[in-house]
C-alpha positions in Angstrom: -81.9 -64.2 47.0 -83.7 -67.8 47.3 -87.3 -67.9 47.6 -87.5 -70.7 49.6 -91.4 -71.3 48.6 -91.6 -74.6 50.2 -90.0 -73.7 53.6 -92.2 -70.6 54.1 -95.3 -73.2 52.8 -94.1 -75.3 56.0 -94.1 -72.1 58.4 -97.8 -71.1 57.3 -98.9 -74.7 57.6 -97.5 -75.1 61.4 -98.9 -71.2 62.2 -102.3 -72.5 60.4 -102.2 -75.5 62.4 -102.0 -73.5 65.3 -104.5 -70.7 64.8 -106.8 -73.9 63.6 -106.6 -75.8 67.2 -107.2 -72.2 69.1 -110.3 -71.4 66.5 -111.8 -75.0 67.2 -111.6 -75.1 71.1 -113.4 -71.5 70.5 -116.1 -72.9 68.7 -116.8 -75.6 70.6 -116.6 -73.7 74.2 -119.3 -71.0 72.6 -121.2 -74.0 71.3 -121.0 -75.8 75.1 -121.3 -72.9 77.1 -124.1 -72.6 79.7 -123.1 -70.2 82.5 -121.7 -72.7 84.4 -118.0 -73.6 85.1 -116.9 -76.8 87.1 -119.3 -79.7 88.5 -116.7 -82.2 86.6 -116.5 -84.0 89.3 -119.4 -83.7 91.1 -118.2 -85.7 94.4 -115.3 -83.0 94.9 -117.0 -79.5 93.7 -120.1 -78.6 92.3 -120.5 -76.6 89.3 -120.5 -72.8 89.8 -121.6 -69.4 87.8 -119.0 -68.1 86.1 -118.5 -65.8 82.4 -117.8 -66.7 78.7 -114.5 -65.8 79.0 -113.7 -67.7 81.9 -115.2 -71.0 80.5 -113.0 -70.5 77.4 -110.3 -70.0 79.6 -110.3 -72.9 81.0 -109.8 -74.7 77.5 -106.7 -72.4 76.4 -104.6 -73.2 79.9 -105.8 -76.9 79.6 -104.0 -76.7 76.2 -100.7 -74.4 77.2 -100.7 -77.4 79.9 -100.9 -80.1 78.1 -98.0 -78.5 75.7 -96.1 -78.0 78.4 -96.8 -81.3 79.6 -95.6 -83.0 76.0 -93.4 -80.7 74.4 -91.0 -82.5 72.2 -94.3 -83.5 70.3 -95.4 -80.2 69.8 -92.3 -79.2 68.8 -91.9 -81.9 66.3 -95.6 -81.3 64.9 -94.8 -77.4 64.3 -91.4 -78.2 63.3 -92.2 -81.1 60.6 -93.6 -79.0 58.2 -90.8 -76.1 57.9 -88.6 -78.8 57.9 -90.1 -81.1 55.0 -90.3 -77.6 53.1 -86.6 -76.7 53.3 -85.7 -80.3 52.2 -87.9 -79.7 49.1 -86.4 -76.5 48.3 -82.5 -78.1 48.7 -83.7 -80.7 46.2 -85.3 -78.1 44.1 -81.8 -76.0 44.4 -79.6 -79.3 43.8 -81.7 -80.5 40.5 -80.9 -76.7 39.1 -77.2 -76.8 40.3 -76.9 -80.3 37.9 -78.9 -79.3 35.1 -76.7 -76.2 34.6 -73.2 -78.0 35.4 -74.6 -80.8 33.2 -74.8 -78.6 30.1 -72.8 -75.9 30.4 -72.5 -76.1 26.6 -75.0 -77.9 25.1 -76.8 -81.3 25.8 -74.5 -84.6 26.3 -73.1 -86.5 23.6 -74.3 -90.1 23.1 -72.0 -92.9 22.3 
């Protein structure tokens, strides 16, 4: 069985890269968070009470939308890294497969 250590290197960087974005809107909703929701624009609606989790809400649907919105870029950003991994490991595979077909019984003679 093939380890594939550079593939599954890929996976945990797109996953990280993932859980990274959700931890940072987090962070900076609890470090923006006043009790108020709304009042963007203050011409159209006015800013109104509302809880934590609601604010932080707000920022996790903004970013499903906006995936939604552009998704052959997110798909390409979470799919780079799997992708550059597996190429490394089929080079890593192919430079094995020639070293052991290249000396099947000893190192090449020089003329």
């Amino acid at each position: 069985m093939k380890r594939r250590r550079y593939f599954w290197r890929g996976v945990y960087v797109s996953w990280g890269s993932v859980l990274c974005v959700a931890v940072v809107s987090l962070v900076q909703s609890t470090m923006s968070y006043r009790g108020e929701c709304g009042g963007f624009f203050p011409s159209l609606a006015g800013s109104r009470a509302c809880s934590f989790w609601d604010y932080a809400s707000f920022d996790l649907m903004l970013y499903v939308v906006l995936s939604v919105a552009y998704w052959p870029i997110v798909l390409g950003m979470l799919l780079l890294p799997p992708l550059v991994g597996y190429v490394l490991d089929r080079r890593g595979q192919a430079a094995v497969d020639v070293a052991t077909v290249q000396r099947p019984g000893g190192p090449p003679k020089e003329y």
